[in-house]
N, C-alpha and C positions, 0 to 999 in steps of 0.2 A: 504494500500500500504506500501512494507517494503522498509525503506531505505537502500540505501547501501553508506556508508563511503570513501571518495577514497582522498588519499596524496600526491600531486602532486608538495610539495616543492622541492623534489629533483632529478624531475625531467626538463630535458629541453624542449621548447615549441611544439616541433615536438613528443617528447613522449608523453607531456601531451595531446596533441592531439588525438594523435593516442589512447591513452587510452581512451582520454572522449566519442571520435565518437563509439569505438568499443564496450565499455562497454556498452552505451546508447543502440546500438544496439543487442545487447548480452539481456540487461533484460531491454527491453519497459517497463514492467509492475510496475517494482520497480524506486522510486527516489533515484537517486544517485547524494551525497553531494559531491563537487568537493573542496578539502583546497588546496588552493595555487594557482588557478590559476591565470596567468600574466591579466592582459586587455589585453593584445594583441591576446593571446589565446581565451580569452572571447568571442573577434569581430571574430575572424576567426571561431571559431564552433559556433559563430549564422548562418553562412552561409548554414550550413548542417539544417536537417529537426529534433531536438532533442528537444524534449519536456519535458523531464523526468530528464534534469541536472540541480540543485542548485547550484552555489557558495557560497559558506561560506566563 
């Protein structure tokens, strides 16, 4: 399984969302490393069904 890297310090919580949900969905097969995100973000995209995001 390949990784995919993704930098979400400058972004804000509604974007990094929006990235982590679509990306997650975009490539199921690959684990995508999420940098930066809030907790707050964290608890809100456990909600959705994403198996394949790391926080680093």
């Amino acid at each position: 399984m390949e990784n995919i890297e993704l930098d979400l310090t400058s972004m804000n919580i509604f974007d990094s969302l929006k990235v982590m949900v679509l990306s997650s969905a975009h490539n199921p097969e690959r684990r995508l490393r999420c940098k930066g995100a809030s907790e707050d973000a964290k608890s809100l995209v456990s909600a959705f069904d994403v198996r394949n995001l790391e926080f680093v």
